[in-house]
Every structure is written in structure tokens, then in C-alpha cells.
DRENVOZA-834923 format. One line per field, with one value per residue (C-alpha): residue in three letters; x, y, z. Coordinates in steps of 0.02 Angstrom, whole numbers. Example, Ala and Ser with C-alpha at 12.3 -4.5 7.8 and 13.67 -1.06 7.14 Angstrom:
2
aa: c(Ala/Ser)
X: c(615/684)
Y: c(-225/-53)
Z: c(390/357)
//
This chain:
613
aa: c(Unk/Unk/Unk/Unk/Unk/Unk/Unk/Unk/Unk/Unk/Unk/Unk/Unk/Unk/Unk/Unk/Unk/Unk/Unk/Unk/Unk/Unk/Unk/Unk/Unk/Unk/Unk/Unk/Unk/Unk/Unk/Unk/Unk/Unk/Unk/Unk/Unk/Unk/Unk/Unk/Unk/Unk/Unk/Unk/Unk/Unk/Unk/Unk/Unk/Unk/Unk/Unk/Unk/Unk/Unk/Unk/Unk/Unk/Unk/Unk/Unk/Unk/Unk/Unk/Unk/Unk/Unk/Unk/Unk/Unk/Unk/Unk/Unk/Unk/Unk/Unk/Unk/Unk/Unk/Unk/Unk/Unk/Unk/Unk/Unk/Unk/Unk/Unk/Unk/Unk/Unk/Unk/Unk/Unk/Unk/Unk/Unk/Unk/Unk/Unk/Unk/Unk/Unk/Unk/Unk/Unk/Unk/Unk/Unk/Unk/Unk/Unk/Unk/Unk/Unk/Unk/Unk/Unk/Unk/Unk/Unk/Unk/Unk/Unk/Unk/Unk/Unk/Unk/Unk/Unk/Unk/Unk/Unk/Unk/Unk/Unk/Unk/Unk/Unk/Unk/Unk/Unk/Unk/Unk/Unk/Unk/Unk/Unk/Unk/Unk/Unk/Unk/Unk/Unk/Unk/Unk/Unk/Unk/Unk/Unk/Unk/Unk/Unk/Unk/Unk/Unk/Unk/Unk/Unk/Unk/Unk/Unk/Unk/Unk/Unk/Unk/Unk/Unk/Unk/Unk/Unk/Unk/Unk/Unk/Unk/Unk/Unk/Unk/Unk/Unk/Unk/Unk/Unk/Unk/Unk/Unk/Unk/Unk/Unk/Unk/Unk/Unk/Unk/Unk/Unk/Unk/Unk/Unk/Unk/Unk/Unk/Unk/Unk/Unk/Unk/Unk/Unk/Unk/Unk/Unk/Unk/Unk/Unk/Unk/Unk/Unk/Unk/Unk/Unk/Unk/Unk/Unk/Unk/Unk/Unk/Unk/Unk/Unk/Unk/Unk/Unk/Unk/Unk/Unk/Unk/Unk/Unk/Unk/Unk/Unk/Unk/Unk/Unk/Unk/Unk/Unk/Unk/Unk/Unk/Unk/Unk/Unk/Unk/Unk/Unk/Unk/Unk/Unk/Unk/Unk/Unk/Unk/Unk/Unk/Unk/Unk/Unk/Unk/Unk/Unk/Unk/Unk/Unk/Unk/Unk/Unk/Unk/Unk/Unk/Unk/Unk/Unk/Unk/Unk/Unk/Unk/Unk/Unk/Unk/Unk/Unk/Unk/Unk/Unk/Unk/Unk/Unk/Unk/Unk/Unk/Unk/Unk/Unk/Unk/Unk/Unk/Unk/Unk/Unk/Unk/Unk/Unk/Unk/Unk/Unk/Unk/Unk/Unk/Unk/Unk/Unk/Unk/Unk/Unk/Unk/Unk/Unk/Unk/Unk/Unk/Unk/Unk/Unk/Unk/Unk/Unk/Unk/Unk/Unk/Unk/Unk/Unk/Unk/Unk/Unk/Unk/Unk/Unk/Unk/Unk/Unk/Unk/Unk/Unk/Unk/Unk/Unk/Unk/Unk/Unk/Unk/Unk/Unk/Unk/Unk/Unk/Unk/Unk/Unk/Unk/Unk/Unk/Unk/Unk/Unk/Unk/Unk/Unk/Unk/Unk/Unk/Unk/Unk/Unk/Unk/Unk/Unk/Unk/Unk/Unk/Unk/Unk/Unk/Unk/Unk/Unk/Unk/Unk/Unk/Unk/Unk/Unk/Unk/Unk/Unk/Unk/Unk/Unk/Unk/Unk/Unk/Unk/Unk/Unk/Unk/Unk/Unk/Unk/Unk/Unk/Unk/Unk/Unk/Unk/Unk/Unk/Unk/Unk/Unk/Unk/Unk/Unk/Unk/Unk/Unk/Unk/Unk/Unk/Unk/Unk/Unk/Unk/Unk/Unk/Unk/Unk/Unk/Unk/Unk/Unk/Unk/Unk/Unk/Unk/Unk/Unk/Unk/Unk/Unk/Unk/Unk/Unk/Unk/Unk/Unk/Unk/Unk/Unk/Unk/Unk/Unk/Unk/Unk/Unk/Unk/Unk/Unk/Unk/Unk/Unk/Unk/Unk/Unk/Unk/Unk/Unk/Unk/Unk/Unk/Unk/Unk/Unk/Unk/Unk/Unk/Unk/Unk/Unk/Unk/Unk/Unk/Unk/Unk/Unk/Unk/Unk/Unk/Unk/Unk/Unk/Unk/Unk/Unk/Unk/Unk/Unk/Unk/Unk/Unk/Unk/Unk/Unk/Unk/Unk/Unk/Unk/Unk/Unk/Unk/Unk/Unk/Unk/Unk/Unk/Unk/Unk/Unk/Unk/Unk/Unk/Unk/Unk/Unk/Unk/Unk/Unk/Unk/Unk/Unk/Unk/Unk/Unk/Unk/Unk/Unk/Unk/Unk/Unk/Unk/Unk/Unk/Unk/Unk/Unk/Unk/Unk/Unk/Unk/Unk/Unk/Unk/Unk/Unk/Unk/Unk/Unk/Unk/Unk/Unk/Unk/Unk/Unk/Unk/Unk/Unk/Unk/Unk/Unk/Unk/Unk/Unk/Unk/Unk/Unk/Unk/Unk/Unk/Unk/Unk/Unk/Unk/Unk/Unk)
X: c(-4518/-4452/-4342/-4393/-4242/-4215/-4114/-3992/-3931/-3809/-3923/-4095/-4257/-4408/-4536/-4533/-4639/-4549/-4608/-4539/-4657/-4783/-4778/-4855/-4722/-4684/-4565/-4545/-4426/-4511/-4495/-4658/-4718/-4658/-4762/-4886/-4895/-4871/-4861/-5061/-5115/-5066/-5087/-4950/-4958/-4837/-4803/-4625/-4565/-4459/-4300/-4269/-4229/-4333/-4198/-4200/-4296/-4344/-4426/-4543/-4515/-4354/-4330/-4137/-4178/-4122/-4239/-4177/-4323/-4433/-4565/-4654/-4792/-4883/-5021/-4966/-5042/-4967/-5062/-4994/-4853/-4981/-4835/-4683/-4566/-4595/-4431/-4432/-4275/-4238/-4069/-4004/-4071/-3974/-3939/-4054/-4212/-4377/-4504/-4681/-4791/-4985/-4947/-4810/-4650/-4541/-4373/-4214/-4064/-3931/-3803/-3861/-3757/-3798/-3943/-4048/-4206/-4332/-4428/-4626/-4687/-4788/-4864/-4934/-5087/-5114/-5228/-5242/-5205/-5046/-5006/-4796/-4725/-4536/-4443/-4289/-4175/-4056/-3978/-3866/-3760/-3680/-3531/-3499/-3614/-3546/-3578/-3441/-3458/-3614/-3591/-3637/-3650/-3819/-3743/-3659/-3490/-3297/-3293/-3438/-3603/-3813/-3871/-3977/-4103/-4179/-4240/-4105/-4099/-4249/-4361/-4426/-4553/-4470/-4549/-4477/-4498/-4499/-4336/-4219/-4058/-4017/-3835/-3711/-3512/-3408/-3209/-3112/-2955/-2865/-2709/-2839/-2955/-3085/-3247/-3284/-3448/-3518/-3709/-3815/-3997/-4151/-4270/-4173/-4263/-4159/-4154/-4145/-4036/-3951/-3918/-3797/-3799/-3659/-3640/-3516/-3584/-3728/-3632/-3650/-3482/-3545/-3720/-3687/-3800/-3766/-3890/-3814/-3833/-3854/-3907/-3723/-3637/-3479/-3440/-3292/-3309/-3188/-3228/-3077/-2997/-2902/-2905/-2785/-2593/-2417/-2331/-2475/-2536/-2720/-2840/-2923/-3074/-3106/-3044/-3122/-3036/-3080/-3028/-3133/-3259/-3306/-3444/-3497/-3693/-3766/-3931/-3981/-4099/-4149/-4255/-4334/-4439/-4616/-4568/-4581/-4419/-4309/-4227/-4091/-3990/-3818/-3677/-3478/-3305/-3135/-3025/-2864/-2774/-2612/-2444/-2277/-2114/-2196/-2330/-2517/-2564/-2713/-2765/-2562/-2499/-2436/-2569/-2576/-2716/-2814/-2963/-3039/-3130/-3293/-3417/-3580/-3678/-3809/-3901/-4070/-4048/-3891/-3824/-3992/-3954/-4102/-4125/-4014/-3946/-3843/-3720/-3725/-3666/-3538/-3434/-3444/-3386/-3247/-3200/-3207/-3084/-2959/-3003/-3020/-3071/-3154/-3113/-3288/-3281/-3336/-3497/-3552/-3604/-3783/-3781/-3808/-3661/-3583/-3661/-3631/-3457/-3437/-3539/-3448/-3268/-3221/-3116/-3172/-3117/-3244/-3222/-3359/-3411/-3297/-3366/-3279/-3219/-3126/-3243/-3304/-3481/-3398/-3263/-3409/-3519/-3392/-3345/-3536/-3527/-3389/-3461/-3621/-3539/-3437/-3558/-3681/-3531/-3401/-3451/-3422/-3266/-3259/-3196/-3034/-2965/-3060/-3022/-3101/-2990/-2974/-2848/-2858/-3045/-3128/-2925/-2866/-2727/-2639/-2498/-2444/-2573/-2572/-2752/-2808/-2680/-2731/-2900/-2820/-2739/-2911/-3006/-2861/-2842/-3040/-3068/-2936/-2995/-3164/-3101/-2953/-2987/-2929/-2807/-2853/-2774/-2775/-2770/-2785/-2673/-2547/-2520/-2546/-2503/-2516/-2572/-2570/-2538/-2437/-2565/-2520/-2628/-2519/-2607/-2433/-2430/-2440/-2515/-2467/-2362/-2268/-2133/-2021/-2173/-2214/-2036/-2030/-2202/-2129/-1963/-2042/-2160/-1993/-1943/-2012/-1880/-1922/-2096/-2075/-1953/-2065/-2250/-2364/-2458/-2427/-2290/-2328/-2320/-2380/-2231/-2145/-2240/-2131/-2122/-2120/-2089/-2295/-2352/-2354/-2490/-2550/-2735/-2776/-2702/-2770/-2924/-2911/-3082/-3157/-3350/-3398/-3552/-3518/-3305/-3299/-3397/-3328/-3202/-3049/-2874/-2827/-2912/-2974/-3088/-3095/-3076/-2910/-2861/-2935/-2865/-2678/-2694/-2735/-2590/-2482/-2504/-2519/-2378/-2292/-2359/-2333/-2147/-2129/-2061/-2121/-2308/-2420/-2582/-2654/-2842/-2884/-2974/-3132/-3233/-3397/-3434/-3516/-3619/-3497/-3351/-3320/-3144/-3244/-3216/-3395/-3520/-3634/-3758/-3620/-3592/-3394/-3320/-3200/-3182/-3154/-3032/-2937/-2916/-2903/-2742/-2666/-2707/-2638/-2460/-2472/-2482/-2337/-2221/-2259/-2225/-2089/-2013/-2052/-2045/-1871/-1872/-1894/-1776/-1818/-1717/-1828/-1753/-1824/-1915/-1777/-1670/-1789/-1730)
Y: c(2780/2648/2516/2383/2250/2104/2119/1980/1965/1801/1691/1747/1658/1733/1693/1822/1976/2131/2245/2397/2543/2617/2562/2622/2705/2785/2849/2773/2880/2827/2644/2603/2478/2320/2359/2430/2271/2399/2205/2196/2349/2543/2683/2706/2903/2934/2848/2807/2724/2571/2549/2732/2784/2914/3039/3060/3133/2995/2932/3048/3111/3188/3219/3222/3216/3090/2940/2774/2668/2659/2538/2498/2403/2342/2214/2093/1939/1801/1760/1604/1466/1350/1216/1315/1389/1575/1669/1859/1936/2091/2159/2281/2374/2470/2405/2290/2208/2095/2058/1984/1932/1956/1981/1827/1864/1767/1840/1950/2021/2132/2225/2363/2303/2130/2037/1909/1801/1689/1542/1603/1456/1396/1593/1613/1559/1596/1713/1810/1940/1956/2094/2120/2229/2273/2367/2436/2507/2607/2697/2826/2879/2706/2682/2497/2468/2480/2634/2673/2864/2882/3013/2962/3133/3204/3302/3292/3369/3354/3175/3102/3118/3080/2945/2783/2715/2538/2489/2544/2380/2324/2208/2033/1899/1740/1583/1419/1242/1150/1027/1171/1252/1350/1410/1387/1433/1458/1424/1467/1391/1472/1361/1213/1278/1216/1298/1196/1219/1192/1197/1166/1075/1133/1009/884/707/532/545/733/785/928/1014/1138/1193/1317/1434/1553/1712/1592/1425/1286/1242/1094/1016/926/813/753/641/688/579/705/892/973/924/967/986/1020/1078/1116/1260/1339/1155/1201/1375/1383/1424/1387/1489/1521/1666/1643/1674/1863/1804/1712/1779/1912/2076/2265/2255/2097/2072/1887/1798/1615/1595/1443/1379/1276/1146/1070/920/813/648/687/866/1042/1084/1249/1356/1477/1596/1613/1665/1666/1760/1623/1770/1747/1866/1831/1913/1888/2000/2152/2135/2094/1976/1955/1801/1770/1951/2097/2205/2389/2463/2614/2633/2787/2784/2755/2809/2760/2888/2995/3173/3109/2929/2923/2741/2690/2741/2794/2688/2531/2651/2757/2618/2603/2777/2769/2648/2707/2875/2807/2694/2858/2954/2799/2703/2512/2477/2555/2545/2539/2626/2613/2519/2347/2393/2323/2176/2254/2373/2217/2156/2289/2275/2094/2158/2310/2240/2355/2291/2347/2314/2245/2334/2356/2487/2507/2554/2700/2602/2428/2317/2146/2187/2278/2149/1999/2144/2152/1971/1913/2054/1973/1795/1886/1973/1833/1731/1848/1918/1771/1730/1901/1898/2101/2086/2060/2112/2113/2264/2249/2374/2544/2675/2609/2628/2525/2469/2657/2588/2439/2507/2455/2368/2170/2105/2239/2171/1975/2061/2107/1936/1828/1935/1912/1747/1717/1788/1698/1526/1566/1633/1579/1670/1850/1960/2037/2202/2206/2401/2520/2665/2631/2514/2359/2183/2028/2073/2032/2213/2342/2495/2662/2816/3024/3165/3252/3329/3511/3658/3705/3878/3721/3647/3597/3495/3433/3352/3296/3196/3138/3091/2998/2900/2854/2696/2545/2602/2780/2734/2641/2767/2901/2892/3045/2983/2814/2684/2582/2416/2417/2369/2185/2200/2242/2246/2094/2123/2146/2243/2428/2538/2697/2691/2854/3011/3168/3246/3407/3511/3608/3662/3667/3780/3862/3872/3939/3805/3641/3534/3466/3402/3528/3660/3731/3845/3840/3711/3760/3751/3580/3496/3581/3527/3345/3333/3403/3263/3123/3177/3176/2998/2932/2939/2816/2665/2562/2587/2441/2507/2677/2725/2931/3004/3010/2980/3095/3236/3181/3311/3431/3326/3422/3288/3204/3214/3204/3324/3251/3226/3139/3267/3290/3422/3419/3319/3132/3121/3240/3155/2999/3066/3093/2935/2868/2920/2762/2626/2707/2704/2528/2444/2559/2516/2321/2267/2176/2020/2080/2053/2119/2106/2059/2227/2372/2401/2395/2522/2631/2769)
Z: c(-1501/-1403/-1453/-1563/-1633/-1552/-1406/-1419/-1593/-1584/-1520/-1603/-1598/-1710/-1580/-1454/-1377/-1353/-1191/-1193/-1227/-1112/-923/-760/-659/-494/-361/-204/-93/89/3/67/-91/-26/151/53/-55/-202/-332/-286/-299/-319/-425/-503/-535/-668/-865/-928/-1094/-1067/-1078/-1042/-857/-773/-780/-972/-1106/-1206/-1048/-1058/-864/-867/-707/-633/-454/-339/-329/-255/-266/-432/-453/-640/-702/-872/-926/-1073/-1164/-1239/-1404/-1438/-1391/-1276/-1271/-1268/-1112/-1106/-1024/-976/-1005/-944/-1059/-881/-725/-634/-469/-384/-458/-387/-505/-473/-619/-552/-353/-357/-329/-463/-438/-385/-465/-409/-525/-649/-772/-852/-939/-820/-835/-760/-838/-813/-883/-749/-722/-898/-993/-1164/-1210/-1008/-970/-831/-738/-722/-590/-555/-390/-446/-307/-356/-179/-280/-116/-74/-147/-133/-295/-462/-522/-657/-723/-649/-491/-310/-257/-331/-459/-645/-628/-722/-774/-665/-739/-731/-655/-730/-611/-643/-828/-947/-1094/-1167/-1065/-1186/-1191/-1249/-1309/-1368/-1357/-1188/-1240/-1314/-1342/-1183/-1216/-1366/-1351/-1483/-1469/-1636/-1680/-1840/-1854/-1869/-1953/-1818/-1708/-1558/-1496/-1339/-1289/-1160/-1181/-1056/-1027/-1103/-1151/-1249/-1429/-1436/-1607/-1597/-1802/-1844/-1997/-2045/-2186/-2235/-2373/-2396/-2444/-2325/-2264/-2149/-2076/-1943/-1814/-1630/-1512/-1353/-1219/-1081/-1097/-1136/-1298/-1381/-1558/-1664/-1855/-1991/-2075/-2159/-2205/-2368/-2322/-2195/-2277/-2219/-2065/-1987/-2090/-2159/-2308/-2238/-2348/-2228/-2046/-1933/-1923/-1933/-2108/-2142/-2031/-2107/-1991/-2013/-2005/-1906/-1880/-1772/-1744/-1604/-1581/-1428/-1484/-1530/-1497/-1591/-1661/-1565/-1722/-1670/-1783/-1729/-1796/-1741/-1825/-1820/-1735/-1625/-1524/-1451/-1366/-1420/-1443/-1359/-1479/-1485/-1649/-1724/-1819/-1821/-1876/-1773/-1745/-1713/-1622/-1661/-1531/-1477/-1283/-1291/-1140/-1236/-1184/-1265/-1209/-1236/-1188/-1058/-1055/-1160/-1356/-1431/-1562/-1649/-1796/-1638/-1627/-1793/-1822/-1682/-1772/-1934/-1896/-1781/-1937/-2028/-1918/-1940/-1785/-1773/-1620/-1457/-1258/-1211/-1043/-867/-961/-1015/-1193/-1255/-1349/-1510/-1507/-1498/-1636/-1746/-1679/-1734/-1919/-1978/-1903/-1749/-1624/-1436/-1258/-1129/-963/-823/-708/-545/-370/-280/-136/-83/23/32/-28/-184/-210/-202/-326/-448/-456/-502/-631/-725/-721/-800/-913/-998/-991/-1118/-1216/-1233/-1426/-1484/-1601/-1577/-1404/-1398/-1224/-1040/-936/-762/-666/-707/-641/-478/-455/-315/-280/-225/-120/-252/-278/-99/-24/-33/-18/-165/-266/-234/-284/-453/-474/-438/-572/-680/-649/-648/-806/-900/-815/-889/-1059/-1155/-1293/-1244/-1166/-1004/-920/-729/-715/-844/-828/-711/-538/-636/-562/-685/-843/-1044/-1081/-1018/-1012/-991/-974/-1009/-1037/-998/-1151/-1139/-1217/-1393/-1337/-1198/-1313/-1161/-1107/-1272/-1310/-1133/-1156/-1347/-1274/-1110/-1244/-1346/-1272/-1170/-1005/-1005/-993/-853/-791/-817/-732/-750/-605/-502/-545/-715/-590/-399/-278/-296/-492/-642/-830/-915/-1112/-1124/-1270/-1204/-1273/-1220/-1169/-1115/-1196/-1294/-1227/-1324/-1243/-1385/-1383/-1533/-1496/-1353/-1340/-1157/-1095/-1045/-956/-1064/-1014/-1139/-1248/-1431/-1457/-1649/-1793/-1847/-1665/-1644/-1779/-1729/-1563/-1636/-1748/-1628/-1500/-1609/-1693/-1516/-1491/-1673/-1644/-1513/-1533/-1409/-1414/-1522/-1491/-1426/-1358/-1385/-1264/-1319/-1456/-1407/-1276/-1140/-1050/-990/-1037/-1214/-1255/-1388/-1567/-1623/-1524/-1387/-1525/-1632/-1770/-1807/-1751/-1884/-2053/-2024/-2147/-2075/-1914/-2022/-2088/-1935/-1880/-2017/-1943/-1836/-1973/-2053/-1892/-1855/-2010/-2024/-1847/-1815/-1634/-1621/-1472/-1307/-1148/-969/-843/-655/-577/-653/-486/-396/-504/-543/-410)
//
């Protein structure tokens, strides 16, 4: 069954076409269509269901052979909407995209990673019958594309795994009015109770009204109308007005947060003169995140916390889940096990994680897939990524930090090398001029340059029969300076970078391997090849890392297996492997220390590079 709900959640119109399902498919490897005219005519030899790649099962190929250039195809009819704008989205394909609609070519994208569209309105009559055809190319071996975990060798192996080539996020038929609301941004502000919202007007004509009408639990809070005079507006609401308390701290009725994940419904209505009226259903969480004394804050209050790493991908689907309950599940069994939050991995999550995300109250980080190397084509790559990716994600009141560098990937030489850390700086610097709403880390794990958050990744922590390991890794976790002092891998900062009082948390650690089914199968950075030993091993390092500190917020590695990756603590087909409420209760060791141990003002001193020898 492919997948059905609508595709983008936060900004939902009930006029649309979904078209996923059956399509015409086939393999191009002498990538002879475009020669061949393959838009006009071909027979396409071979069926897949959309949004699933070709190398899965769901696809109904499954077929994990190296194809770089894929080509689909499917009839569809619009029924109705004579006088509206009809866009086709297309939700991800993975890496570069042209699309013709009945032999024309209408457009190009490149990245595998984002949502894109084109207005068709001008190629479709209601009631015929159009023919849609998409090229997805996909070369596998160069590493200057974003790839992520996805291998570049031709084979799943250690922490590299299966490829997705072209249509992985459902593909959508949207209609609407010609004068209508192209874009909506929400920016909260808690100590003023306000939501400013900006929006953007397509096809914009004088006397257009703009209504937003905004509930919260089903009472209307405000309903509000603008006449712009051009096609942006700007708006500024108070929603919380008596709500909001003295010092800063604020009514959790009515704030987002993992513990009460309140959203504010708004509708809106948009109007041109002698026009059909545009209805969207949106909705948006009043959520602030903030540094101070070492600390992160949320909506004003020191925050610890509690994510598990999340890779998002399934055995039947890959990066596709196979249906809109799988990231439901995800979150409610991380919530189980005592988690609030996700790092969502070397991926830009679907929309409707994120959604789920913003409904059930689970914090997660955004990060993007890396390429391998350091080049101008992958540097220019991953810059268009980001300005795609906050663009479709910005209003999401789940994400709370940006991570677009990883361990050093696509920046192998930062620690010392100049231009890759300018590289660091302009995406820090970028993102933050495009979102002021956030925290952004420059480089997860180690080598960072200017960042919100110190983040540190140590698996140093032994095996179970190692205790001079063990209190080495508890004792090098115990304080902000051994931390620093104390790398597992590269330096904390590159060179001429140091610490500057940042909240330190600890974003990779754990890993305990432990097949469930098959216990000598498997890659772990450690091992358990029972329950008992599983759930030893687990309260054995957290109980190393629960004493620190130092540390306001820690990520375990990870929250599922992914193929031969066994670290997860659900199976690859998300069954625990162990009670959640046990691992609940060990997490629970975390809340304890840091109300326990309150983060005291910070002072650094701008030589810890320079004495660290």
C-alpha cells in the first residue's frame, strides 16, 4: 500500500491529488533516454510503487544493484479545479531530477534531500488525460553529492548502508486558487506573548484580505484581517496576553515542550476581489530555546536533554517509512524509554515525522546528509540544501537545534585547515542569518569552530570486565576541563578555536551491539548477547555518564538497528529489545543529577588551547 496522508501537514489544503501508487518504471544504465527522447515515448519494462526506491521491498522490485539513472512514468487526470493553479510537488528524490509533463520538459532539481515544485498551470486541462515522466540520476560512485549514510561503494557495510535512488517522499497534485497564500512563517515570542507572521501572496491583485483566524484547544484566541498592499505581509498577534507570568517563567498550559506539546490552530483565509477564497490549515507551538550559564533553556527554564540518534531507516522501506503510523511508533516508544528528543541523523526527516514531532512533544535536531569529500561542487551542494531545508521546516516548534556538520564529514581536514573552517563559519553564520529561532552546532563530535553548543561524541567506555577504562571514561566525562583535556578522537575545537562556556553535551555515546535474534551477528561499538547483558551494559554506561557534572543534554547511540548496525534499542523492525521502562529508569538517572547539581555561572579563560599540552 502506498502512502496516502497528506504530505505537508502545517500548511494543508483539502484540495489536492495524491500520485503515488503504480508507475511505469525502468533502468537506464547506458543513459540513453534523453537521446532516445525516452519523455515521448518508451516502454518502460518494469512497475514500481511510488514513493518507494527501486532497491526496496515495498517497491515491489527489490533489487540492490547499482543503477544510476532511473526513469518513471504515469497518466493522471485532474477532475476538477478549471480556475485554480495546480502545483506538483514532489516531497524528495534522491539526487538530480527533470520532469516533463506530456513530452515538455517543465523542470530540474538537484539534491536528494528536499521538497520542490513547479506551477503546471498552463500544462493541464481539466478532465485530459497528461502523461508525467521523471529522470532521476542518482551516480552512486561520486562522492561530491550528499549522500549521508548511504555507501558510495556498491555495498552495505559497518555504518554505511543501501542506497535510495530517485523517488523516495510522496509525489502530489496541488490545486488552489490563482491569487493565494504561497508561504506563511511563524516567529514566536514567549516573553511577549506575541506570533509574528509573515506570508507571501502568489498572484497577488489590490484589495486582497488576508484572515487568520487562530484558535487554541478549539477557542478562538484572535481573528484577525490585513489588505496588504503588495504580495508579502506581516502580522503580529497576542496570543498568551494574560498568560504570560513574572520572571520570565510561563503558564506550560500553554507553551510547547516534550512535556506539553500545546499547538495553536490557524486558518486561513485568503481572498482576491471577485475571487474564490484559498483556505489553509496551519498550525504553530510559542517555543524558545536559548543559551546561558553553560545551559540550554527552553521556553525560559534550564533544560536537560534526553535524545536518542535517530537514522530513520526501515528494512522494508529504507529512508521511505512504510506507512504514517512508523513515525508514529518511533516516538512513542522513544518517549517510552525516557527520551525527549531525537538527533535525526545524516537525513532530512519527512515532513510528517516532523509533524508528529511538533503533536506528541519530542524535541529533535535537524541535520543533513554530508558528502565524503571537500570541494566546491559539494560545498555549493550543501549550501542550497540548507536554504531548502529551512525554508520547508522553519515553523516546526520540534526543532530546536540545526546540525549541518558532522564529525568532520565532507570537512576531513578542519581541525587545521583554514578554508574548511570559513566553510563551517558561513553555514553557521548562514543558518543563523536565516533563522533566529534556534541553536546551531558547527561540528558534531569534535573539531568544532563557532558554535551554540559544545558537542562531544565518546564511545571510550569500555567493556564491562574493563573497569580501568570505565572510571577513566566516568572521570574524563566529570568536568567541563577534562573534557576538553581529554579527546577520544580529534581536539573538542579545531586550532585558533576554543571553549567558550557553551552548554557541553555528549551527542554520541553508548552503542551497546546486541542481536536480538541472531547474537553473533552484527557490528556494535560494544557488545551483549542476551537481555540481562543488554540492560547491564546500559546501566553501566549511563551510570558512567549520569555522574558528570558538566553535561546538559546527551544523544544515545541509537534508537533502532539499522541493517547490520545492531546499536539500536528497538530491533530493525522496531520491537524493544528490552522493557521500555527499564531503560526509562535508567534514564531517569539524568533528571535526578541535574536538578540535583545546577549549572553554577560559567568563566573561561581564552587559553585553553594554548595550555592544553
Amino acid at each position: 500500500m502506498y502512502r496516502t496522508e497528506y504530505p505537508e501537514p502545517q500548511f494543508q489544503r483539502e484540495l489536492w491529488m495524491n500520485l503515488n501508487g503504480t508507475w511505469q518504471f525502468a533502468f537506464d544504465d547506458k543513459d540513453l533516454g534523453i537521446k532516445e527522447s525516452w519523455y515521448q515515448q518508451h516502454d518502460f519494462e518494469k512497475k514500481i510503487e511510488v514513493p518507494f526506491v527501486y532497491q526496496t521491498k515495498l517497491s515491489g522490485i527489490d533489487d540492490q544493484s547499482e543503477h544510476g539513472i532511473v526513469w518513471y512514468q504515469r497518466h493522471f487526470t485532474v477532475e476538477e479545479a478549471e480556475d485554480f493553479s495546480k502545483i506538483l510537488h514532489f516531497g524528495a528524490v534522491d539526487f538530480e531530477t527533470d520532469v516533463w509533463l506530456d513530452a515538455q520538459h517543465i523542470g530540474k532539481h538537484l539534491g536528494g534531500h528536499t521538497s520542490f515544485s513547479f506551477d503546471i498551470t498552463d500544462y493541464v486541462s481539466v478532465g485530459e488525460e497528461h502523461v508525467l515522466t521523471v529522470r532521476a540520476k542518482d551516480p552512486i560512485r561520486d562522492e561530491e553529492l550528499t549522500r549521508g549514510k548511504q555507501n558510495w561503494t556498491g555495498e552495505s557495510a559497518g555504518i554505511w548502508y543501501t542506497n535510495t535512488t530517485g523517488i523516495w517522499q510522496t509525489v502530489w497534485l496541488e490545486m488552489k486558487p490563482l491569487t493565494n497564500l504561497a508561504s506563511i512563517k511563524y516567529v514566536t515570542d514567549i516573553d511577549k506573548g506575541n506570533v509574528n507572521m509573515t506570508g507571501e501572496i502568489a498572484n497577488f491583485l489590490p484589495g486582497t484580505e488576508v484572515v487568520a483566524d487562530i484558535k487554541f484547544k478549539g477557542e478562538q484566541l484572535a481573528k484577525v484581517a490585513i489588505y496588504p498592499e503588495e504580495g508579502s505581509f506581516e502580522l503580529s498577534v497576542n496570543v498568551l496576553g494574560k498568560h504570560i507570568f513574572r520572571m520570565g517563567y510561563h503558564n506550560e498550559g500553554w507553551m510547547w515542550s516534550p512535556e506539553h506539546p500545546n499547538l495553536f490552530t490557524v486558518n486561513f483565509q485568503t481572498t482576491a476581489p471577485g475571487a474564490k477564497t484559498d483556505q489553509v490549515a496551519s498550525y504553530f507551538g510559542m517555543r524558545k530555546i536559548h543559551t546561558s550559564k553553560g545551559m540550554v533553556y527552553l521556553n525560559n527554564r534550564p533544560y536537560y536533554q534526553k535524545l536518542v540518534l535517530d537514522q530513520g531507516y526501515w528494512p522494508e522501506g529504507l529512508l521511505t517509512a512504510p506507512n504514517d503510523e512508523a513515525f508514529k511508533k518511533d516516538i512513542t516508544l522513544a518517549k517510552e524509554m525516557g527520551f525527549n528528543g531525537a538527533r535525526l541523523h545524516q537525513k532530512v526527516e519527512d515532513p510528517r515525522f516532523l509533524y508528529w514531532a511538533d503533536q506528541l512533544g519530542f524535541i529533535t535536531w535537524g541535520e543533513c546528509a554530508a558528502a565524503p569529500v571537500f570541494t566546491p561542487k559539494a560545498e555549493t551542494t550543501l549550501y542550497q540544501e540548507w536554504l531548502e531545508i529551512i525554508e520547508r521546516d522553519y515553523n516546526h516548534p520540534s526543532i530546536v537545534t540545526w546540525v549541518p556538520i558532522n564529525e568532520s564529514w565532507g570537512v576531513p581536514h578542519v581541525h587545521i585547515d583554514r578554508q574548511q573552517q570559513h566553510f563551517t563559519q558561513a553555514l553557521y553564520h548562514m543558518i543563523h542569518s536565516l533563522d533566529t529561532t534556534r541553536l546551531v552546532q558547527s561540528n558534531d563530535g569534535w573539531a568544532q569552530t563557532e558554535t551554540d553548543i559544545c558537542a562531544v561524541h565518546n564511545y571510550a567506555h569500555g567493556t564491562k570486565d574493563d573497569l580501568e577504562t570505565y572510571n577513566y571514561y566516568a572521570e574524563t566525562l566529570s568536568s567541563w576541563e577534562k573534557i576538553i583535556r581529554n579527546p577520544p578522537v580529534w581536539d573538542i575545537f579545531a586550532d585558533g578555536f576554543s571553549y567558550k562556556g557553551q552548554p557541553i553535551l555528549l551527542t554520541e555515546f553508548g552503542g551497546i551491539g546486541y542481536n536480538k535474534h541472531t547474537p553473533s551477528e552484527g557490528w556494535g561499538y560494544t557488545g551483549a548477547k542476551s537481555d540481562e547483558e543488554f540492560v547491564s551494559e546500559y546501566q553501566r554506561i549511563i551510570s558512567a555518564v549520569s555522574q558528570s557534572h558538566c553535561l546538559y543534554g546527551i544523544v544515545y547511540t541509537q534508537l533502532a538497528d539499522t541493517e547490520q548496525e545492531v546499536n539500536g534499542l528497538l530491533t530493525v523492525n522496531r520491537e524493544p529489545k528490552v522493557d521500555p521502562k527499564i531503560i526509562k529508569k535508567a534514564n531517569d538517572f539524568f533528571i535526578r543529577s541535574f536538578v540535583e547539581t545546577p549549572q553554577k555561572d560559567v568563566e573561561i579563560v581564552d587559553v585553553l588551547d594554548d595550555n592544553l599540552d
